[in-house]
DSSP file (Angstrom, degrees, kcal/mol; ACC not computed):
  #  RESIDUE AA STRUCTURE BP1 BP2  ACC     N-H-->O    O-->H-N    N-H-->O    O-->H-N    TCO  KAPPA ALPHA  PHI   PSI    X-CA   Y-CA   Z-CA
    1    1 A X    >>        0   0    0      0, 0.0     4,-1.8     0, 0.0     3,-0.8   0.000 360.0 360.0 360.0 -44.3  -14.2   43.3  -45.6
    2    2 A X  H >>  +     0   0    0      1,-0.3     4,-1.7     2,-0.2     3,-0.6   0.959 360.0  64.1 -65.4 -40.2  -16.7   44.7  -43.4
    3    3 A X  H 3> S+     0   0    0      1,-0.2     4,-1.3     2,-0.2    -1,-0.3   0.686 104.2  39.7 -20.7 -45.3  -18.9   42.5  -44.4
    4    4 A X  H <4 S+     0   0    0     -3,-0.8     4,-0.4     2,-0.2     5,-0.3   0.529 105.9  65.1 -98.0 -14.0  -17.2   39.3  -43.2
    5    5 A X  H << S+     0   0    0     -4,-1.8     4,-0.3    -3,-0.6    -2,-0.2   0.906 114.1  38.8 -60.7 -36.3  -16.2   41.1  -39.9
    6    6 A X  H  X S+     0   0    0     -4,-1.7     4,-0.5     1,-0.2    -2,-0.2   0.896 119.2  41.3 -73.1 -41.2  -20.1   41.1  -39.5
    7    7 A X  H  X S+     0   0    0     -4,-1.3     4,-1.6     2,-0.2    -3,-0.2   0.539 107.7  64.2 -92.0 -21.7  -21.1   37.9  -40.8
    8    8 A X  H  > S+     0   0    0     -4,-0.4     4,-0.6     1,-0.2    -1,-0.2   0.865 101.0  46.1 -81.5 -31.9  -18.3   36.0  -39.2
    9    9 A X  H >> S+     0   0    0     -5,-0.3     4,-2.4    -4,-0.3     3,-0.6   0.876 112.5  53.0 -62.4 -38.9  -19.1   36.5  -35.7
   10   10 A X  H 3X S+     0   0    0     -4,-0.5     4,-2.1     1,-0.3     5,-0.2   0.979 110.0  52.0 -78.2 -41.2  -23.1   35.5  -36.5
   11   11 A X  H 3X S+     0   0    0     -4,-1.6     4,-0.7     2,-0.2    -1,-0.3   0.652 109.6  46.5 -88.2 -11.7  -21.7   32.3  -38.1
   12   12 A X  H XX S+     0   0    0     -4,-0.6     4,-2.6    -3,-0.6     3,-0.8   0.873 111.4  55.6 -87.6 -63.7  -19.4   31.2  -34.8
   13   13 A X  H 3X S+     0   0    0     -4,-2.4     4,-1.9     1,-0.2     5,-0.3   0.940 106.4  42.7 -36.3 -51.4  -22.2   31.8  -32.8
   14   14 A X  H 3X S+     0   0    0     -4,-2.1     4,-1.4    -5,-0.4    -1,-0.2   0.837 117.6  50.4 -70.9 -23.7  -24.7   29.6  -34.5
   15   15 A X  H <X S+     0   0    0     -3,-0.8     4,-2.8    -4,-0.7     5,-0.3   0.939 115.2  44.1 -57.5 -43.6  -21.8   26.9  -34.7
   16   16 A X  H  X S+     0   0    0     -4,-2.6     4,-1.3     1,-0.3    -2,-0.2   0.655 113.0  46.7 -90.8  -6.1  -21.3   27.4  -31.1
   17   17 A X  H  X S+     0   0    0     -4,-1.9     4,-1.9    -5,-0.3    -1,-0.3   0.817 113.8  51.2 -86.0 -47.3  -25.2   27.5  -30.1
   18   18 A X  H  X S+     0   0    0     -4,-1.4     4,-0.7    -5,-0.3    -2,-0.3   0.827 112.4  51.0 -83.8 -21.0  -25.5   24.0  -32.5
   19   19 A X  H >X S+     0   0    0     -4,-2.8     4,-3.2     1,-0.2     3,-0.6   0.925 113.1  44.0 -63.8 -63.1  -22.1   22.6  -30.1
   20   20 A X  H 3X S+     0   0    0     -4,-1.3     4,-1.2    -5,-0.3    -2,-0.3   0.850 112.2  48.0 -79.1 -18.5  -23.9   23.3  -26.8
   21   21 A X  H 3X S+     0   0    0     -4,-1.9     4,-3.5     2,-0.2    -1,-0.2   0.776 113.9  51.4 -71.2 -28.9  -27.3   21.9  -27.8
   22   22 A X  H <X S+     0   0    0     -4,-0.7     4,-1.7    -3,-0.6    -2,-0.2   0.980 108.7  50.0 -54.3 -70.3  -25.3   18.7  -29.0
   23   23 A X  H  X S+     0   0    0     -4,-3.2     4,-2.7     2,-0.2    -1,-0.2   0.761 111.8  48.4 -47.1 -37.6  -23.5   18.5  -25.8
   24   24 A X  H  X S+     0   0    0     -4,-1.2     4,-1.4    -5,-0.2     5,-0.2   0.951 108.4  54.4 -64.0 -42.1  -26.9   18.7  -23.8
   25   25 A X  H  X S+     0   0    0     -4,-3.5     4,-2.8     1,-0.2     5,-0.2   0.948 112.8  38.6 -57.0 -49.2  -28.3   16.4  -25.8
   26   26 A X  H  X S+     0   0    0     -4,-1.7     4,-1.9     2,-0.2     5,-0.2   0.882 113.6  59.7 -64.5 -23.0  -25.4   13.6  -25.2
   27   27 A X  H >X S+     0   0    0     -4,-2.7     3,-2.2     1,-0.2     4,-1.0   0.851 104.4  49.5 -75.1 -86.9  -25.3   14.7  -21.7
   28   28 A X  H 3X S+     0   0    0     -4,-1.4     4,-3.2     1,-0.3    -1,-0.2   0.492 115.4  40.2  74.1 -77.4  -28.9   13.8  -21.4
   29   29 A X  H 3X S+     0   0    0     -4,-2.8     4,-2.9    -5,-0.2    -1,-0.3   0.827 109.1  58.9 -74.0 -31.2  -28.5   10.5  -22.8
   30   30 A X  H <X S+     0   0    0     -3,-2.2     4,-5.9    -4,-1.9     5,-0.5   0.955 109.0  47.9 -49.6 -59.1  -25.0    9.7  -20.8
   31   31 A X  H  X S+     0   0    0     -4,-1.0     4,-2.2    -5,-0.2     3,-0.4   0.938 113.6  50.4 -59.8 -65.7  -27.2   10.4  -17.4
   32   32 A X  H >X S+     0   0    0     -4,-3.2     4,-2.6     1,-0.2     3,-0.6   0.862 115.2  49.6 -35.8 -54.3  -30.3    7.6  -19.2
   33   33 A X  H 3X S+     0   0    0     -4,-2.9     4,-2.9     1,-0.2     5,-0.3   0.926 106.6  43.4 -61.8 -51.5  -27.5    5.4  -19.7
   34   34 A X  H 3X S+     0   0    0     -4,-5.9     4,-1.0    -3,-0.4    -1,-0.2   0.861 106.7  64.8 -67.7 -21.6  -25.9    5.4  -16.5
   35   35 A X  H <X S+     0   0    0     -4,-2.2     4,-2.1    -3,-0.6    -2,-0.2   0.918 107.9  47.1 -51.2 -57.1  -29.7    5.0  -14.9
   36   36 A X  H  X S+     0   0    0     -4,-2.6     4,-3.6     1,-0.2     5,-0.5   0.996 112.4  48.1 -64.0 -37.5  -29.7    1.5  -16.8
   37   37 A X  H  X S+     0   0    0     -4,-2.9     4,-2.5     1,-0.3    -1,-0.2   0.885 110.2  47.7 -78.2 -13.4  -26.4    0.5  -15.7
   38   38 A X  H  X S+     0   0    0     -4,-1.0     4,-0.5    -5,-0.3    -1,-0.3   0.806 113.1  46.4 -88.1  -1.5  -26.8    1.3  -12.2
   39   39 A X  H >X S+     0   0    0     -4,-2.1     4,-1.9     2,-0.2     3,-1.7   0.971 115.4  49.9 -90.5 -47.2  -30.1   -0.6  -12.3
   40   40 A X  H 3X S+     0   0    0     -4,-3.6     4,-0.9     1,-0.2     5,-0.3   0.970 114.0  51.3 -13.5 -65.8  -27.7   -3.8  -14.5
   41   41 A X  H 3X S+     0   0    0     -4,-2.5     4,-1.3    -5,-0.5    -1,-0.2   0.783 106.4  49.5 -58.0 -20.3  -25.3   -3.3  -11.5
   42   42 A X  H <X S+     0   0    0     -3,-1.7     4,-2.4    -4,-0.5     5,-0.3   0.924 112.3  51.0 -94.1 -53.0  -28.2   -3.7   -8.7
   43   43 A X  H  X S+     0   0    0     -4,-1.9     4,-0.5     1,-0.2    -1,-0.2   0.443 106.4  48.4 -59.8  -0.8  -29.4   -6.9  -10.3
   44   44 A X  H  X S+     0   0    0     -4,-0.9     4,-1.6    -3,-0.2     5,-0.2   0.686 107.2  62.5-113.2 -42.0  -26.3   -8.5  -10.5
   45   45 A X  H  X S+     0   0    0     -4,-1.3     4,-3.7    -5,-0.3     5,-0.4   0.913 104.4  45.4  -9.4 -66.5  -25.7   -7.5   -6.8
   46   46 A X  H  X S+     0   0    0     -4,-2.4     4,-3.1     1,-0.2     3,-0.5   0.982 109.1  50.7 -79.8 -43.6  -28.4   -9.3   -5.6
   47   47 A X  H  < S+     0   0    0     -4,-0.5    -1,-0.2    -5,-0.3    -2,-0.2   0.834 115.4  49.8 -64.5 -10.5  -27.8  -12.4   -7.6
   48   48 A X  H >X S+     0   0    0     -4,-1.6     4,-3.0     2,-0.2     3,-1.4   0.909 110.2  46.6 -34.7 -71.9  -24.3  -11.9   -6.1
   49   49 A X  H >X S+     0   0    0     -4,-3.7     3,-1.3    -3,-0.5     4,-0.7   0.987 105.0  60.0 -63.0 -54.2  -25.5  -11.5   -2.5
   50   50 A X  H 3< S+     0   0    0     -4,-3.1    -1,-0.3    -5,-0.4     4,-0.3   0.612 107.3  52.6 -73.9   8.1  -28.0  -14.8   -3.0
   51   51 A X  H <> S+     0   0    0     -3,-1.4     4,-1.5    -5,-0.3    -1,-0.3   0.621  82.3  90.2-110.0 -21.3  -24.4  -17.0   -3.7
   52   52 A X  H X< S+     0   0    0     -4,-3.0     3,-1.4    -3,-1.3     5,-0.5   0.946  84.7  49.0 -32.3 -53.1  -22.6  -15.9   -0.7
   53   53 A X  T >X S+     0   0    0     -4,-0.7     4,-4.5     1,-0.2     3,-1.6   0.953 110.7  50.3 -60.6 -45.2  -23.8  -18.7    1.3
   54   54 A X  H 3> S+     0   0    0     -4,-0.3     4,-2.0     1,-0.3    -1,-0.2   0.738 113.5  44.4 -53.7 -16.7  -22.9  -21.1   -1.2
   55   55 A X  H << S+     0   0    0     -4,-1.5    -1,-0.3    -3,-1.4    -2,-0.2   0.134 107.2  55.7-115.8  39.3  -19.4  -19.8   -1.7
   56   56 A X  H <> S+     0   0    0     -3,-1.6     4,-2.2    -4,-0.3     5,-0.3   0.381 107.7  52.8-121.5 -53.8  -18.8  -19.5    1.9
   57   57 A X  H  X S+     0   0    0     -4,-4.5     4,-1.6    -5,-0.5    -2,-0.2   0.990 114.0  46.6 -52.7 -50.1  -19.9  -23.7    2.0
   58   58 A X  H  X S+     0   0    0     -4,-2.0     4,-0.8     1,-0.2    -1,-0.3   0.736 111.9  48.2 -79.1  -2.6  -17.3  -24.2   -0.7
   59   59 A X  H  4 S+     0   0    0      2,-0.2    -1,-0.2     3,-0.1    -2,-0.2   0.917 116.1  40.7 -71.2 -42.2  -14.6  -22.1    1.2
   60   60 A X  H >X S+     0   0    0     -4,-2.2     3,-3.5     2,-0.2     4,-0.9   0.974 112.1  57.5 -77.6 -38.3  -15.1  -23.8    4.6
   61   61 A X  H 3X S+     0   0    0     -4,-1.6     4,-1.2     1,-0.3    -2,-0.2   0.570 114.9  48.9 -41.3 -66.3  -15.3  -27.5    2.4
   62   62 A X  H 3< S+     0   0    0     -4,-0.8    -1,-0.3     2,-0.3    -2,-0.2   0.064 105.6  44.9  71.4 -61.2  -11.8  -26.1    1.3
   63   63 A X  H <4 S+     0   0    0     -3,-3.5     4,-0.4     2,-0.1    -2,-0.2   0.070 117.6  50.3-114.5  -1.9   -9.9  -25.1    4.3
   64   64 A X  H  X S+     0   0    0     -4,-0.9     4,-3.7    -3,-0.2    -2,-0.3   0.763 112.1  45.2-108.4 -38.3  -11.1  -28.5    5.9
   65   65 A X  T  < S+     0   0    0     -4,-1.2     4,-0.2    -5,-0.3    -3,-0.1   0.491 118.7  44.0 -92.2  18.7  -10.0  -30.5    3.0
   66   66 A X  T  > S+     0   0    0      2,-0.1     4,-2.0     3,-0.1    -1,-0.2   0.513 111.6  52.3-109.6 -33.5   -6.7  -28.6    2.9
   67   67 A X  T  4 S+     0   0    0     -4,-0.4     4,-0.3     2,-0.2    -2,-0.2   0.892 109.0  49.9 -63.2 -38.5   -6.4  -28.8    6.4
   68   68 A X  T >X S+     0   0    0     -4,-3.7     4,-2.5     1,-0.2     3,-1.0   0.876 111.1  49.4 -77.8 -31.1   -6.9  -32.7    6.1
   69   69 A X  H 3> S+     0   0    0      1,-0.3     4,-2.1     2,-0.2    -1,-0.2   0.784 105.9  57.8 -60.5 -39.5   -4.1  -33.0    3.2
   70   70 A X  H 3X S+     0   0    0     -4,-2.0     4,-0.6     1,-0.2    -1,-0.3   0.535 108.3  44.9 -93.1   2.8   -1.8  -31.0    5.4
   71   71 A X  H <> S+     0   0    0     -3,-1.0     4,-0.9    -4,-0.3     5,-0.4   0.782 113.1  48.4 -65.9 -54.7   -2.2  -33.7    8.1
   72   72 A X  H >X S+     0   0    0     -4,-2.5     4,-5.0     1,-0.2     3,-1.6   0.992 114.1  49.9 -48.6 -52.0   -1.8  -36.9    5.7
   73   73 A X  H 3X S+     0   0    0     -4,-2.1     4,-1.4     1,-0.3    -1,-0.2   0.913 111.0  46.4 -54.6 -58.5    1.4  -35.2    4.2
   74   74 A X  H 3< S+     0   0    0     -4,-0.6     4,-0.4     1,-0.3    -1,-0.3   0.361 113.8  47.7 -97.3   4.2    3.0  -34.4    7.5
   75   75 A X  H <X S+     0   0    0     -3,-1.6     4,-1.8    -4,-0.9    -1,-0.3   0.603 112.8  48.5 -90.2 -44.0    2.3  -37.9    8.8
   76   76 A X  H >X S+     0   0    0     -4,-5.0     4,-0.9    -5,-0.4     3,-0.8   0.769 116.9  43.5 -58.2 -82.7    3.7  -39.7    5.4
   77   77 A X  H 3X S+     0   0    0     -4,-1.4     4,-1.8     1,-0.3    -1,-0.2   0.456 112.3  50.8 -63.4 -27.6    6.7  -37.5    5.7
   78   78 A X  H >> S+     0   0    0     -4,-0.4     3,-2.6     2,-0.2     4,-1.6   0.982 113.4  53.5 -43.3 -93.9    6.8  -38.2    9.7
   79   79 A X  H <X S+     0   0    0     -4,-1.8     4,-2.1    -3,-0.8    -1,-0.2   0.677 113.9  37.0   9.2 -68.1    6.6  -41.9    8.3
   80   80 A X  H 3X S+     0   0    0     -4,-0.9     4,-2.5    -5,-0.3    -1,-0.3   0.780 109.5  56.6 -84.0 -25.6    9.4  -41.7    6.1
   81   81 A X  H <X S+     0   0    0     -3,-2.6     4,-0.7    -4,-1.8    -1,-0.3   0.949 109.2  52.4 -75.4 -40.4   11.7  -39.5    8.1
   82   82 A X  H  X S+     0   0    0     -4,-1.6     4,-1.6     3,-0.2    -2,-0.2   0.917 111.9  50.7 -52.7 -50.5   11.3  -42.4   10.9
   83   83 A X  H  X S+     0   0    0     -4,-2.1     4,-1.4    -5,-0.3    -2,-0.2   0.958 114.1  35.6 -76.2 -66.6   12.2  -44.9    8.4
   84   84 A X  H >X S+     0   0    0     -4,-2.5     3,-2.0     2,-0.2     4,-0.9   0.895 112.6  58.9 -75.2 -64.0   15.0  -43.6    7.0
   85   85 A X  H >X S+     0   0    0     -4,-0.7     3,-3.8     1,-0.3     4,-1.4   0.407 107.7  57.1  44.9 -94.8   16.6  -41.9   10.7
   86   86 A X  H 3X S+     0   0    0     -4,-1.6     4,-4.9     1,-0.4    -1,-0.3   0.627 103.3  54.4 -61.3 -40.7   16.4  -45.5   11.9
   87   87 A X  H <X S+     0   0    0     -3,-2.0     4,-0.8    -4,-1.4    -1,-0.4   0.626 105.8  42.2   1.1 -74.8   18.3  -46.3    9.3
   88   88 A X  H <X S+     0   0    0     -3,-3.8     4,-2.3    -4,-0.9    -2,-0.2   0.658 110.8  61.9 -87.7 -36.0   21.0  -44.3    9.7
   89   89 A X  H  X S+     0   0    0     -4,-1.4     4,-3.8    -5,-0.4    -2,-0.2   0.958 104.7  46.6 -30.0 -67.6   20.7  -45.1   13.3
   90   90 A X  H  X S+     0   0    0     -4,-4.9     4,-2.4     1,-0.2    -2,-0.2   0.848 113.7  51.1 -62.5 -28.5   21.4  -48.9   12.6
   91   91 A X  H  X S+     0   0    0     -4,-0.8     4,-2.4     1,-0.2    -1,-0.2   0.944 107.3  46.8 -65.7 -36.2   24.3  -48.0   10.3
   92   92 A X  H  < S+     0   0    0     -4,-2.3     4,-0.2     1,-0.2    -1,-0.2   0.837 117.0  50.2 -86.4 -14.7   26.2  -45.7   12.7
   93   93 A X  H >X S+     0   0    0     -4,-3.8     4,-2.7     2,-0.2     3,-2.1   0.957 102.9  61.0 -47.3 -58.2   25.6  -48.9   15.8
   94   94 A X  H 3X S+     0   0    0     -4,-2.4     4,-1.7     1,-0.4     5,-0.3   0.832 108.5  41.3 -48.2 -74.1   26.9  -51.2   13.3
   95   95 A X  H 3< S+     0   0    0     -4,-2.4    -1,-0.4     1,-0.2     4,-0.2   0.469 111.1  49.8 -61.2  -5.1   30.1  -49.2   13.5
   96   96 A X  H X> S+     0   0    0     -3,-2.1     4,-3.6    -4,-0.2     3,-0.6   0.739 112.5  55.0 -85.8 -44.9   30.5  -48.5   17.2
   97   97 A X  H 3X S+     0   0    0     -4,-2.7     4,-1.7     1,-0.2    -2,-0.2   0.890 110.5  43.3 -63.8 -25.7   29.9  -52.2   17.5
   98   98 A X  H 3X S+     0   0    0     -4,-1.7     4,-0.6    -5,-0.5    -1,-0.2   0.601 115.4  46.5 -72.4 -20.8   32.7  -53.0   15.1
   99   99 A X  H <> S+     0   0    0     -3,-0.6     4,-0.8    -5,-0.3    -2,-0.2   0.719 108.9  54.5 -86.2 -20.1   34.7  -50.6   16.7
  100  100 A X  H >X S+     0   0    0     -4,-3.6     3,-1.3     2,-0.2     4,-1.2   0.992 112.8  54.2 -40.8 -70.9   33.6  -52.1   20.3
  101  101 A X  H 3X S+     0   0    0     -4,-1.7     4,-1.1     1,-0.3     3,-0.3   0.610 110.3  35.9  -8.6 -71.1   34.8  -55.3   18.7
  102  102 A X  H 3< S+     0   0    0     -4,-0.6    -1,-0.3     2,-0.2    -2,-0.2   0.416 109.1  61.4 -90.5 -10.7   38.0  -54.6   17.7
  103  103 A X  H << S+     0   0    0     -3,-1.3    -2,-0.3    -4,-0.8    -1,-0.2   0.666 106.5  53.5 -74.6 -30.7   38.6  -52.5   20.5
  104  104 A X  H  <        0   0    0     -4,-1.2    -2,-0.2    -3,-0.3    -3,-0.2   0.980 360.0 360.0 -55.1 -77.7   38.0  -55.9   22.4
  105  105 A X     <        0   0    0     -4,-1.1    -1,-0.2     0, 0.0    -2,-0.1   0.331 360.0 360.0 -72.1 360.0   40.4  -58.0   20.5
């Protein structure tokens, strides 16, 4: 029994010495790794940065040819609202002139 009181302590240590050497080691390699990605992430940055201008030309190319749609529309509907309106105009004359009419007679 004393025996394994002695020998059980020596055998947690040496687990716990092979744990932390483990960990240093992935920590190690975690930090190389994140070295590559931040250098991945800085190249894709700049090719990033060198399309702004081009997706700034298609944004205003965009807002002008939404801007132009929202003229056309709101002239057709202008159009059509005139058209019928007049319409409705001629109908409700028709009947004050038929009631003129008979109001005559």
């Amino acid at each position: 029994m004393i025996f394994l009181q002695e020998l059980l302590p020596i055998i947690i240590y040496v687990l716990l010495i092979i744990l932390l050497v483990i960990g240093i080691i992935l920590g190690v390699k975690a930090i190389s790794a994140l070295g590559k990605v931040e250098k991945v992430v800085d190249d894709v940055n700049k090719k990033v940065e060198s399309l702004n201008g081009f997706f700034s030309i298609i944004d205003f190319t965009t807002d002008k040819i939404v801007s132009l749609s929202n003229h056309l529309i709101d002239g057709i509907v202008m159009a059509f609202s005139k058209l019928f309106s007049r319409k409705k105009k001629t109908k409700e004359s028709k009947v004050k002139e038929n009631e003129e009419w008979e109001n005559e007679e």
